[in-house]
C-alpha positions in Angstrom: -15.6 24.6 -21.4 -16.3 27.4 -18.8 -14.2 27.9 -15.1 -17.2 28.8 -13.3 -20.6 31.3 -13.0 -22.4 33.1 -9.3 -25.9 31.3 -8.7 -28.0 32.3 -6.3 -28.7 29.5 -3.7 -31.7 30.1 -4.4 -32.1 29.7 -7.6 -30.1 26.3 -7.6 -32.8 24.9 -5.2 -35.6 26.3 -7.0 -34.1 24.1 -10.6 -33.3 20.7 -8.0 -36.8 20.7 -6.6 -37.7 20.7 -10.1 -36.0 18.0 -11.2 -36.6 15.6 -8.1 -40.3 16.2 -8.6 -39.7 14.9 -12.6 -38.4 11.3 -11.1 -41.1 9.2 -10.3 -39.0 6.9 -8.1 -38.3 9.6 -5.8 -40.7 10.3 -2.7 -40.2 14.0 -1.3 -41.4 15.0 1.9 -40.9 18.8 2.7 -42.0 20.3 6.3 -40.9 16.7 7.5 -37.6 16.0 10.1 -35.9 13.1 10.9 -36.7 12.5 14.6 -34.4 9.2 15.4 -33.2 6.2 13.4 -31.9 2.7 14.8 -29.7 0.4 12.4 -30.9 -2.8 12.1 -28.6 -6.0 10.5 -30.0 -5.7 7.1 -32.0 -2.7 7.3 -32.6 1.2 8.9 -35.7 2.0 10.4 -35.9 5.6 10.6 -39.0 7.5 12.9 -40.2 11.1 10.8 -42.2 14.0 12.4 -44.5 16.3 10.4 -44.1 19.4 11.4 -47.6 20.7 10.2 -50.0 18.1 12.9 -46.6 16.4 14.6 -47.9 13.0 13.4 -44.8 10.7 13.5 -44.2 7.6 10.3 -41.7 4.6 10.5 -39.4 4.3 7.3 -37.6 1.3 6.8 -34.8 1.8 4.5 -31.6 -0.4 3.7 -29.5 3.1 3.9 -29.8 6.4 5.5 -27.6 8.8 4.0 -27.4 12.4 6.1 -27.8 15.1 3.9 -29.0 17.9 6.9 -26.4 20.2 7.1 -24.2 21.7 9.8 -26.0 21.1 12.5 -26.4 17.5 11.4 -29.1 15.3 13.4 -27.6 12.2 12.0 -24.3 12.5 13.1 -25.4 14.3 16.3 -27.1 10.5 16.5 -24.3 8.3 15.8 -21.9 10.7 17.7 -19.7 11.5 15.9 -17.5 14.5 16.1 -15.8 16.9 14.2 -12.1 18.6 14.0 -10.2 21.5 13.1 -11.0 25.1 13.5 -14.4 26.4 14.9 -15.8 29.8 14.9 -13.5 31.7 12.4 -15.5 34.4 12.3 -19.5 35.4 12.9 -21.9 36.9 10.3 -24.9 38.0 9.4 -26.2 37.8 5.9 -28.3 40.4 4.7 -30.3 39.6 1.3 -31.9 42.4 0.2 -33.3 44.6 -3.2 -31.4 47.3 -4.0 -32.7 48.8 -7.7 -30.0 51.7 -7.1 -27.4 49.8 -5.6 -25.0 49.8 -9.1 -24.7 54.0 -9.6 -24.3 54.5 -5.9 -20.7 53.3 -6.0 -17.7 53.7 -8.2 -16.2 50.1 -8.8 -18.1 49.2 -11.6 -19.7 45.9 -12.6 -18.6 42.7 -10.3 -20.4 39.6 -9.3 -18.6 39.8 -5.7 -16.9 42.7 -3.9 -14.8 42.6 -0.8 -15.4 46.0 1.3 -11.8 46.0 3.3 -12.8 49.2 5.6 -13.0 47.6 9.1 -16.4 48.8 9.8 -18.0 47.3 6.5 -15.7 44.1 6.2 -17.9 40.9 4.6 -18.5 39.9 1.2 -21.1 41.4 -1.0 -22.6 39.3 -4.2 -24.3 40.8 -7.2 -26.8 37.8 -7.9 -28.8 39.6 -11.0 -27.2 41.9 -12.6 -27.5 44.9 -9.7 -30.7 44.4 -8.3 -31.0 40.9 -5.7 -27.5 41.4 -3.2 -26.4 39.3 -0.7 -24.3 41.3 1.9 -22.4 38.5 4.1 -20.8 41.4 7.0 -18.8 40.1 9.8 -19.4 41.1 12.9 -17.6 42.7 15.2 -16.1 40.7 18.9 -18.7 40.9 21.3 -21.4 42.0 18.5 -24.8 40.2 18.1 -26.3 39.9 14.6 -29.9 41.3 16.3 -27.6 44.7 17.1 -27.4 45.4 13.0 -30.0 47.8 11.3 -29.5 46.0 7.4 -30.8 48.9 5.7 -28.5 51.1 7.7 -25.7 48.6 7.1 -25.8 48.5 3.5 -25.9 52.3 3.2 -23.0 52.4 5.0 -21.4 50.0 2.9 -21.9 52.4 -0.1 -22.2 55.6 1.4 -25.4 56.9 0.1 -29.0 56.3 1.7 -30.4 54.5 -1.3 -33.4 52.2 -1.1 -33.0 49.0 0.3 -35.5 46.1 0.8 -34.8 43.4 3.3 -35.5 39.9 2.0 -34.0 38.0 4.9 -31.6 37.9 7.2 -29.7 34.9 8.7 -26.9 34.7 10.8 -23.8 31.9 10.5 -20.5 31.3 11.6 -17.7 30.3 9.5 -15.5 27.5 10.8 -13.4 25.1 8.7 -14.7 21.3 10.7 -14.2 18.0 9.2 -16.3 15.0 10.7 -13.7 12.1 11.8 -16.0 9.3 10.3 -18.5 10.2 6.7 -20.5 6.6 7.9 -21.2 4.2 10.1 -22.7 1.0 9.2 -25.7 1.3 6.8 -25.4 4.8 7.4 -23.7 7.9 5.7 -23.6 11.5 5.3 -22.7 14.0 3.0 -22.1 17.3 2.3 -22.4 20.2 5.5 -23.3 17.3 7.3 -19.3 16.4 7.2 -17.3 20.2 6.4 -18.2 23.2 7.6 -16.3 25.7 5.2 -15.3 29.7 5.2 -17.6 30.9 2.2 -14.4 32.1 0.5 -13.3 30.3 -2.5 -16.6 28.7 -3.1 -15.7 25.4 -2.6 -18.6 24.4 0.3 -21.3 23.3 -2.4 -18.7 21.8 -4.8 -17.0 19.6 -2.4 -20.8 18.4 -1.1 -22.0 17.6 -4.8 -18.9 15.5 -4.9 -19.6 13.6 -2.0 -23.1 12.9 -3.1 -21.5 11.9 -6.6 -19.3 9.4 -5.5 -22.0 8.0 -2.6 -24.5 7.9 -5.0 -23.0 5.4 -7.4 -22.2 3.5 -4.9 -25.2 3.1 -3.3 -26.7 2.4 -6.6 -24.6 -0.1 -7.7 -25.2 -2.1 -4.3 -28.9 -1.8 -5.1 -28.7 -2.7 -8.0 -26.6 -5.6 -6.5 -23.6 -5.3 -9.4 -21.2 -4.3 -6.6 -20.7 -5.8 -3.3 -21.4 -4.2 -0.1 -17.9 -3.9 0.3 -17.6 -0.8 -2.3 -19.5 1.6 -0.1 -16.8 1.1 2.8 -14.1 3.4 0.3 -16.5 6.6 0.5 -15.0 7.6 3.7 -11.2 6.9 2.2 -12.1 8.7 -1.1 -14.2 11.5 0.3 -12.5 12.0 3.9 -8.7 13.4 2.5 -10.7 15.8 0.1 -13.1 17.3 3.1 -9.6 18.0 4.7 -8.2 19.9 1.6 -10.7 21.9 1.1 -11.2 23.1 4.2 -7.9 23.7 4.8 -8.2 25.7 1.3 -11.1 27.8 2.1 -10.0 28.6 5.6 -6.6 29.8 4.1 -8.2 31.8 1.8 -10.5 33.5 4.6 -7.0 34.1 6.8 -5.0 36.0 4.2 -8.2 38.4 3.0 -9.6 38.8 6.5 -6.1 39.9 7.3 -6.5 42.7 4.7 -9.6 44.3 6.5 -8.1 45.6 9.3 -7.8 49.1 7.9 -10.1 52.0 8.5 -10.2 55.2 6.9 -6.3 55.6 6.5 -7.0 53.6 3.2 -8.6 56.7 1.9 -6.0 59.3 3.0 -4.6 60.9 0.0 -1.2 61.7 1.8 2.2 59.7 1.0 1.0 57.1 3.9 -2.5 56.3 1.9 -1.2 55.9 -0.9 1.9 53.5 0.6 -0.6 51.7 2.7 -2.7 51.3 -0.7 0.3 50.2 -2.7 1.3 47.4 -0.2 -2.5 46.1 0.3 -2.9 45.8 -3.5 0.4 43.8 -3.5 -0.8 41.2 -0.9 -3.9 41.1 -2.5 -2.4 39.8 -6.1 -1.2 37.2 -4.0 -4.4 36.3 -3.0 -6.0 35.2 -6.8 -6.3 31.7 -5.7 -9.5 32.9 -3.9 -11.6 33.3 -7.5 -8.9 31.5 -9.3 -9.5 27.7 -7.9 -9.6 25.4 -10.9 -7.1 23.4 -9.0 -9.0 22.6 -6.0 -12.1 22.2 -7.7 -10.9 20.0 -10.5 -8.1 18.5 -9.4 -8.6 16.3 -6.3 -7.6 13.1 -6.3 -8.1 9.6 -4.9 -4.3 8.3 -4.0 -5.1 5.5 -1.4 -8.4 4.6 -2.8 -8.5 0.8 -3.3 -10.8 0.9 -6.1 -8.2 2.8 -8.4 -5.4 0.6 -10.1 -2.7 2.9 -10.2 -0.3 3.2 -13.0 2.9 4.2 -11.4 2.7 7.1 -13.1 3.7 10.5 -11.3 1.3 12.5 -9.5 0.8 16.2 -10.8 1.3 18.7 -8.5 -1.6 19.5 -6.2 -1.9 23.6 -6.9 -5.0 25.1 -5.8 -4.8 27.5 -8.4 -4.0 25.5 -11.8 -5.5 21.9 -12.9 -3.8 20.1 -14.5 -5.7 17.5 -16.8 -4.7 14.4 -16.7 -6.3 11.1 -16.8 -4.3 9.4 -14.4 -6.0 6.8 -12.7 -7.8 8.3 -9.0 -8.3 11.7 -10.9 -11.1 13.1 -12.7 -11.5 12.8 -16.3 -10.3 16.0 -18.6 -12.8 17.6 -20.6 -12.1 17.1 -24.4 -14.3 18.0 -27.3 -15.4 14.7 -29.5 -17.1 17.2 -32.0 -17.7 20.7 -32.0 -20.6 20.4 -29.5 -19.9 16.9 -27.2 -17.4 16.8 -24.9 -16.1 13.4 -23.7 -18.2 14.3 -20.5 -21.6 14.6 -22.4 -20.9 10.7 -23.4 -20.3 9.7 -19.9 -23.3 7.9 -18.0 -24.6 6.6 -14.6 -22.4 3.1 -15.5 -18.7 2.7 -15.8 -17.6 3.5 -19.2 -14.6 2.3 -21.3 -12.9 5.0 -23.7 -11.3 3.4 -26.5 -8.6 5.6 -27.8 -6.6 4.0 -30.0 -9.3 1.7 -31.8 -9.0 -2.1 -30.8 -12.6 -2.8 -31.7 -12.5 -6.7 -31.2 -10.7 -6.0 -27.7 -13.7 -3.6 -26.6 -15.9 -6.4 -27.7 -14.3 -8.8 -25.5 -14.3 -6.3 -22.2 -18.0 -6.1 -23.3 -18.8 -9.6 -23.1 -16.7 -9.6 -19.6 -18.6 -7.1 -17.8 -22.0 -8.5 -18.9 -20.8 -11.9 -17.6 -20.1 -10.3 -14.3 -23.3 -8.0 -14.3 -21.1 -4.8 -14.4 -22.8 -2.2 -16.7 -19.9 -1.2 -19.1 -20.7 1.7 -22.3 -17.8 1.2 -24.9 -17.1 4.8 -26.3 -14.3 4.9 -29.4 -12.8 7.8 -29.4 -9.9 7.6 -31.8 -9.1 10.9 -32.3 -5.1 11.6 -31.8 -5.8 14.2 -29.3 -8.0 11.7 -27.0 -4.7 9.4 -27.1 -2.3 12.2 -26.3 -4.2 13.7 -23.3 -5.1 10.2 -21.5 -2.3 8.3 -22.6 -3.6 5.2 -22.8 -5.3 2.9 -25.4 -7.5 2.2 -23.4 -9.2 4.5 -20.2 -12.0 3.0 -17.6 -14.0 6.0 -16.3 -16.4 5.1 -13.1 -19.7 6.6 -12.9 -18.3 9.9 -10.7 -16.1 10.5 -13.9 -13.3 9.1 -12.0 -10.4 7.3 -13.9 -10.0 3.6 -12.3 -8.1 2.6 -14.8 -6.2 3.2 -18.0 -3.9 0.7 -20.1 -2.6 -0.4 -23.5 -4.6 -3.8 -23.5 -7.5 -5.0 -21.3 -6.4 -8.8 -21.3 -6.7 -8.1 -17.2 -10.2 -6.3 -17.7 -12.3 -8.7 -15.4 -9.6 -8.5 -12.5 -9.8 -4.6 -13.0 -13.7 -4.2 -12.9 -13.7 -6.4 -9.7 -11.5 -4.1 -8.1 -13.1 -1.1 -9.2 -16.0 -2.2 -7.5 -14.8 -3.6 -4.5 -15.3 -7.1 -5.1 -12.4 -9.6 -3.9 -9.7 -10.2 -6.6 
C-alpha cells in the first residue's frame, strides 16, 4: 500500500536480531567465522573459529548457504568468480551527529540529497529526521579515504562549521559484479555474497531479501522432504537473470548522476552561463527519476525460464524500471489487493503454497485440497470472490508459491496434481 521508506542499516539489524533470537529453532553465533567447509555426499561439514579464545567447532549440516557479503569466504572457497564492472567509484562513508545540520542549509526537508559540486559529490541521507546522517562522499582518483578530515568534510558540504560527531567511518567501493554460479552442490549463497551493487536506486538489500526468499522455501520444503532435491537446482535460474538486472539498473543509475557532478562552482555563477548550465543540469536530471522512482525493478522481476512456473501463453508486460505493472501472470509476483479495508491478499499468504480461489468453485478447491495432502504438498485454499480479485489475476483460479510467486493460474484445476509436481520440481 506504500512505494517505499529510508531505514537506517542499523536499525533494520537491530529489529532482525530481534526476531532471530524469538525463534527457538534458530542457533546464533555472533563473534564466530566460518573458517573452511568440505561437502560431503549427503551432508556439509563446516569448521567455525571464535574469535574471542580462537577455539575452532565442527558443524555438520545438510546445507551451507553463504550469507557473508562481498568479500564472500564461501565463494572465495568454492572458487567461483564474478563478472561485470568492478571499482565504479571509491568512498568513504561518514556517519555522524549533526543536531544543526537541518538550518545550516537551504534545501529544505529530504531523506537523501545529492551534492553535485565536484568537491562534495556523494550521497547524503537524513536517517532521523535531521539529526543521525550518513554522508557516502566519493573520493577523488588517486585519494585515500585515511586523507579525509569528516568533520571538515561535512562542513564543507554545507558551508558552515557546525557541530559534527563522528560515529564511524568506513570505506567501500561500488562495483556492479554478479557471481557466474549462486551454488554448488549442497551449497548456496545469497545476497552480497553474489551482486555487488552501486548504492543508487536502493536495490542491493531488496534484491538480497529476494534471494533469501526464494532459497529459503526451497530449502524448507526439502527439509521438510515435500519437495525433491531437485527444486533447489532452479535458484540459480530464478535468482541469477534478476542479480544481472539489477545490477545493470543500479550501475546505470550511478552513470547518468555521477555524470552530473562534474561541475564546480560555475553552477553558482549568477551570469547567463550559470544559469544555462543550471537549466540544462535540471533537465538531465528529470530524466534521471528512475533513481527514487523504481517500483518497476523492485516489484516487477520475473521468472521467464524458470521450470517451476507453468506459463500461460500470456504476453509478458514490459520490463520498465520505473512503472510495475501488476499482474498475476504466472513467474511474477503477486499484486497487492485489498480483501477488506485492512488485509491485503498478501497478509493471507503463508510459508506454504496457497491457492486463491477467485471465482468460487468450492467443491473444485476441495478436491485440489485432498490432492496436495495426498502428495504431502502443504496447500491453504483462500476464496477470494470479490470481482476485482477476478479482474486483476484473470483467472478462476491462481497458485501462489511460498515467495508470493505465481506458478500457476487457470480456469479449472482438473491438472492440479501435474501442476504442484512441477512447481516443486518433482518429475511430471
Amino acid at each position: 500500500p506504500y512505494l517505499k521508506t529510508i531505514c537506517g542499516q542499523q536499525h533494520v539489524e537491530q529489529a532482525l536480531r530481534e526476531y532471530v533470537a524469538s525463534r527457538s529453532g534458530i542457533d546464533t553465533r555472533y563473534g564466530w567465522e566460518l573458517v573452511d567447509f568440505e561437502e560431503n555426499e549427503d551432508h556439509v561439514l563446516a569448521e567455525i573459529r571464535c574469535l574471542a579464545d580462537g577455539k575452532l567447532v565442527a558443524v555438520k549440516c545438510r546445507y551451507l548457504v553463504g550469507c557473508d557479503g562481498g568479500q564472500s569466504t564461501v565463494r572465495t572457497r568454492l572458487g567461483i568468480d564474478m563478472s561485470g564492472r568492478s571499482g565504479l567509484a571509491r568512498f568513504v562513508s561518514i556517519y555522524f551527529r549533526a543536531p544543526g545540520m537541518m538550518k545550516a542549509h537551504g534545501f529544505g526537508h529530504g531523506n537523501i540529497y545529492f551534492p553535485l559540486h565536484k568537491a562534495h559529490r556523494g550521497f547524503l541521507l537524513n536517517w532521523d529526521t535531521g539529526i543521525l546522517w550518513t554522508y557516502h562522499k566519493i573520493l577523488n582518483e588517486g585519494q585515500e579515504w585515511t586523507d579525509v578530515d569528516p568533520i571538515e568534510a561535512v562542513r564543507g558540504l554545507v558551508g558552515s562549521d557546525i557541530d559534527v560527531e563522528v560515529v564511524e567511518l568506513q570505506p567501500w567501493t561500488a562495483h556492479a559484479l554478479v557471481a557466474d554460479r549462486y551454488s554448488r552442490g549442497r551449497v548456496f549463497m545469497a545476497g552480497d555474497a553474489v551482486h555487488k551493487f552501486t548504492p543508487t536506486g536502493g536495490l542491493g538489500m531488496n534484491t538480497g531479501i529476494s534471494d533469501a526468499i526464494d532459497l529459503g522455501w526451497k530449502l524448507a520444503a526439502v527439509v521438510k522432504a515435500w519437495a525433491p532435491p531437485a527444486v533447489l537446482d532452479s535458484y540459480h535460474v530464478e535468482r541469477h537473470p534478476i542479480g544481472l538486472r539489477n545490477t545493470a539498473e543500479a550501475a546505470d543509475n550511478f552513470d547518468r548522476l555521477f555524470s552530473m557532478m562534474g561541475y564546480g562552482d560555475e553552477l553558482d555563477d549568477e551570469g547567463p552561463g550559470g544559469v544555462k548550465l543550471r537549466n540544462e543540469v535540471a533537465a538531465e536530471l528529470k530524466t534521471q527519476e528512475k533513481l527514487l522512482a523504481s517500483s518497476g525493478v523492485l516489484l516487477g522481476y520475473r521468472y521467464s525460464d524458470s521450470p517451476l512456473i507453468v506459463p500461460d501463453g500470456t504476453e509478458e508486460p514490459p520490463d520498465n524500471p520505473r512503472r510495475y505493472t501488476p499482474v498475476a501472470r504466472p513467474g511474477h509476483r503477486l499484486p497487492h489487493l485489498w480483501l477488506s479495508p485492512e488485509v491485503s491478499v498478501l497478509d493471507v499468504l503463508g510459508p506454504d503454497f496457497t491457492l486463491i480461489c477467485c471465482g468460487g468453485a468450492t467443491e473444485a478447491a476441495d478436491v485440489a485440497r485432498v490432492v496436495a495432502e495426498r502428495m504431502g504438498v502443504p496447500l491453504r485454499i483462500v476464496q477470494a470472490g470479490q470481482p476485482e480479485v477476478r479482474d486483476l489475476y484473470q483467472a478462476d483460479f491462481v497458485l501462489v508459491r511460498p515467495d508470493m510467486m505465481v506458478a500457476w493460474r487457470g480456469n479449472n484445476l482438473s491438472d492440479i496434481g501435474v501442476t504442484l509436481r512441477r512447481a516443486i520440481g518433482a518429475s511430471t
